[in-house]
N, C-alpha and C positions, 0 to 999 in steps of 0.2 A: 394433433394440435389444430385448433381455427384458423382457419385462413386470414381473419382479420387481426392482423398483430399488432401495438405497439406501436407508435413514432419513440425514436431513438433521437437524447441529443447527445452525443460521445462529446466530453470535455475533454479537453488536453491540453496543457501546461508546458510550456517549450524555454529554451533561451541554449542556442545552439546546440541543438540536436539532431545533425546531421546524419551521426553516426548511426542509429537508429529510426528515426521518425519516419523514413521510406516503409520501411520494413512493417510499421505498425500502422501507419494510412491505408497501406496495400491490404493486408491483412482485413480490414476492418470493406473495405471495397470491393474484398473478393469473397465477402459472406453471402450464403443461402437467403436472404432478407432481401425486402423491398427496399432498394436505396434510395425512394423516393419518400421513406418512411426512418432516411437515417441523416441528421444531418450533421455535421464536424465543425466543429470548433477551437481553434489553436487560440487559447490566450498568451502569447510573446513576448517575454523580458527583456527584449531588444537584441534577438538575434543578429548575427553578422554574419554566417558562415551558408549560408543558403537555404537553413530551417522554413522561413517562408515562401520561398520556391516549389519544395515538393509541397506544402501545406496545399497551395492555389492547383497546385497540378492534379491536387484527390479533392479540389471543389469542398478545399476547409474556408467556413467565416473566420475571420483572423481580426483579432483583437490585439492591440499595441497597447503593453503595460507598460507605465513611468521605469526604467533601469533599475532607479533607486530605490522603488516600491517593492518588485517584483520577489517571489520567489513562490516556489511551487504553488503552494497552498493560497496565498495570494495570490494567484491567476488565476487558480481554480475557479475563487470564489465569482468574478470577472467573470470567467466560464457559465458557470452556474446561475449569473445574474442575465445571461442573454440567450437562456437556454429558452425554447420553446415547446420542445415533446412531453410525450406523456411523463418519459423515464431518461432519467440522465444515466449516464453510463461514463465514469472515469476511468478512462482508458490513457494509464500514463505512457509518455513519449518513448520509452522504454518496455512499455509491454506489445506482445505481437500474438495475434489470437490464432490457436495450433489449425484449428480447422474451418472449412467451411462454414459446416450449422452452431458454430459456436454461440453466434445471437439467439438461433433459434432454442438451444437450447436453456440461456438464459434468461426469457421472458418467459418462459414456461412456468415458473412457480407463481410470478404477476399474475399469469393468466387464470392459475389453477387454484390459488389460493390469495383470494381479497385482504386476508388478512397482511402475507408479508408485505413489510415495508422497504427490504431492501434483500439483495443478493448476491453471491460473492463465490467463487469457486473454491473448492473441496479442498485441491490443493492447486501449486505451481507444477507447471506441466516440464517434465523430465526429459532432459534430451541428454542421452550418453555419449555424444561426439560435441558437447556446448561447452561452456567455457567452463575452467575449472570450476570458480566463484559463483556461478552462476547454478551448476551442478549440486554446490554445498548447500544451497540456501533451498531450492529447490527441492531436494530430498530432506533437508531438516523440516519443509516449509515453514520457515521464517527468516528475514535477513537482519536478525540481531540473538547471539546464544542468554542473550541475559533474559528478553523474553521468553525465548524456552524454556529455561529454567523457570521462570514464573508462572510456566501455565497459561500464556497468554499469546501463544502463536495464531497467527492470522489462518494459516494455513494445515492441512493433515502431514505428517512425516510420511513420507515412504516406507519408514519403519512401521508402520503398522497398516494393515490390512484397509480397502474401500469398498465397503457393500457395493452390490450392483443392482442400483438404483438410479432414478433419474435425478433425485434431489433429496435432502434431508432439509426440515422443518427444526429450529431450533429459537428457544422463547429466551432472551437474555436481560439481566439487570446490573447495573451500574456495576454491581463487583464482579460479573464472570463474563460481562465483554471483553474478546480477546483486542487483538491492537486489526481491528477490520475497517474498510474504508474508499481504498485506495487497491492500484493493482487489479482492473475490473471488477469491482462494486459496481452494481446496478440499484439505483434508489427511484421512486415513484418521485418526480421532481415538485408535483402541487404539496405536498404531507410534507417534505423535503423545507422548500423555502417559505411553508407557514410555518412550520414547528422547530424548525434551527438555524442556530445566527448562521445566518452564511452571507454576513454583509464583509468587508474585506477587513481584515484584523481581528474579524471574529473567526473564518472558518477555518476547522481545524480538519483531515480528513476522520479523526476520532470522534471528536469534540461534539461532533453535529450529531453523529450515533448517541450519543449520550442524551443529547437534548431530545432526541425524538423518543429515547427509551422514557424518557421524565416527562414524557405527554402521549404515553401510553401506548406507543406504537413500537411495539419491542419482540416483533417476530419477523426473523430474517430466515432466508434458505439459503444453503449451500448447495450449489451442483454438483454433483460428483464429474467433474470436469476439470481442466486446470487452464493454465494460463502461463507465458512466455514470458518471465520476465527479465532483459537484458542487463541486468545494475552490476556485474562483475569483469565490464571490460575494464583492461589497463591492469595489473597487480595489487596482489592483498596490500601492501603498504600505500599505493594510492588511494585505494577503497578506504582504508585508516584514516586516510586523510580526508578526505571527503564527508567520512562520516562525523571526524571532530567540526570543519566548515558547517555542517548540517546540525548538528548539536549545537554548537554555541552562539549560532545565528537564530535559528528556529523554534529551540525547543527548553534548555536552560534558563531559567532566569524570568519566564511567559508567566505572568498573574491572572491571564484572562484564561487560560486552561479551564474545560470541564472533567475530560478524562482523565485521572489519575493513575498511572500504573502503579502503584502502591500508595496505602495509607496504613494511619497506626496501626488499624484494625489486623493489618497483616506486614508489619515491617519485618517479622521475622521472617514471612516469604521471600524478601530480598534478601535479607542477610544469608539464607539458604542459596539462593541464586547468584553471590556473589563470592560468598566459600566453595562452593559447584565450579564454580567458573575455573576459581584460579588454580584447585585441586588440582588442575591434571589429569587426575585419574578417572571420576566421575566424565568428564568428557570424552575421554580417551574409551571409556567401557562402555558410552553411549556411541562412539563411532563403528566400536565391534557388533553393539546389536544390531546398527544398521547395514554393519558387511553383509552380517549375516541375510539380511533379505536380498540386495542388491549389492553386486561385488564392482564397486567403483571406491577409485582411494580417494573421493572426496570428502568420504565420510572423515578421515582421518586429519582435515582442517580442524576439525571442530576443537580440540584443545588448542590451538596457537588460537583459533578464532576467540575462542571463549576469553581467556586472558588477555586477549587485544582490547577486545570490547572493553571489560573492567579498568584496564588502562587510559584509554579514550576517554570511560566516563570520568574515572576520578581527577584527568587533567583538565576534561574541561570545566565540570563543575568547583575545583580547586581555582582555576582561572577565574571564573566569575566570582567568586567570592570575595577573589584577592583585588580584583577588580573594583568590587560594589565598596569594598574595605577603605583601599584609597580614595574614591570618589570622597568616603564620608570624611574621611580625613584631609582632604584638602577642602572641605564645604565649612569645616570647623576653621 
């Protein structure tokens, strides 16, 4: 690799993230990389628990979001508007990178290949002593089974085999973008904030993938590498919950969406991904293929998960409905 690498701007999106943020500033601090060539950026929902403390201690610029405005992808964008490096890097408060040359390994494709526009690792990286949640999501690589079922995981399973290579080359179009983005993506940030909304209400961590695929820059690499991501402290019925706050805040009910995880063109894919779900057995016969490679019982989530999920989505999107329902009936 050249010696001349890259300026790094690491985005990252906070509002009390204690329990975490050390672990992923440090991380990011104790890379093989010129840290004069990386600089940090906490955008903050209005922490209170001391998230801004270790931010200043690993020498992050820290940007104060409105409370009311705030949430992930809206800070991000914050982020992304005060970036200055070549390559932004979203590196969320919850993710913690396994090793040293981990940068080094992912500016590699940038360097090697003009054409990609953005980069993302192969899979989430596998720790057999981590959390159980953490375990599951990790070895399925995705943390939702309804994408799975859809064909449109961020990340490789465990279940199946990783060449041993430094990177794969893959050319994508509006319909066979998986849900990539977030979770260490690495995007070229000039192509980045000419070619996608990424003003605040517009970015989406998908959405913008899409915009860039629709102005012709639609070749990403995968590392074959992974990545830490922390999102299953606290128990599955927390996580549940979390995930309905995150759906019916963020994601339900959004007109300005570019990405669509399904359309007519393929409604029967979901209908398949939500019969899959709640079968049972289909999930249950997916957690046995995956004994079979790796013998952890986290594989054996996957049917309670799967049916959670379908739960989750039918209450909250039934919620919004009933919602939008009433509004129109008391406007009359």
């Amino acid at each position: 690799m050249k010696a001349d690498v890259p300026t790094i701007s690491v985005v990252t999106a906070t509002k009390n993230s204690i329990r975490t943020i050390r672990a992923s500033l440090s991380s990011i601090r104790e890379q093989e990389y010129p840290q004069d060539k990386i600089e940090i950026i906490v955008a903050d929902g209005g922490s209170t628990d001391g998230t801004l403390d270790v931010a200043r201690m690993y020498k992050a610029r820290i940007y104060r979001i409105d409370p009311k405005k705030q949430n992930a992808e809206y800070n991000k964008s914050i982020g992304v508007a005060n970036a200055s490096n070549e390559i932004i890097a979203m590196i969320d408060h919850d993710n913690i990178l396994p090793h040293r040359r981990w940068m080094k390994n992912m500016v590699r494709p940038f360097m090697e290949q003009p054409d990609v526009v953005g980069v993302e690792t192969l899979r989430y990286h596998y720790e057999p002593k981590g959390e159980l949640l953490d375990r599951y999501f990790a070895l399925f690589g995705c943390g939702d089974p309804i994408v799975w079922y859809l064909g449109k995981s961020d990340r490789l399973s465990y279940m199946f085999e990783m060449e041993k290579k430094p990177y794969s080359i893959v050319t994508f179009t509006e319909k066979n973008m998986p849900t990539i983005g977030a979770n260490g993506f690495l995007v070229r940030r000039g192509i980045l904030t000419t070619y996608a909304q990424t003003k605040p209400g517009r970015y989406f961590d998908m959405d913008v993938n899409i915009d860039l695929i629709r102005n012709g820059f639609d070749t990403f690499a995968f590392v074959h590498d992974g990545i830490i991501h922390k999102t299953g402290y606290g128990n599955i019925w927390s996580y549940f919950a979390r995930r309905m706050l995150f759906m019916g805040e963020y994601r339900v009910g959004r007109t300005n969406r570019r990405f669509q995880m399904v359309s007519k063109a393929n409604i029967w894919r979901l209908i398949w991904a939500v019969v899959a779900s709640i079968s049972i057995v289909i999930p249950l016969y997916d957690g046995v293929r995956g004994w079979r490679k790796i013998h952890d019982r986290a594989w054996f989530l996957h049917p309670l998960m799967a049916l959670g999920f379908v739960l989750v989505y039918s209450w909250v999107i039934m919620k919004h409905y009933l919602s939008s329902y009433a509004h129109h009936i008391v406007a009359k």
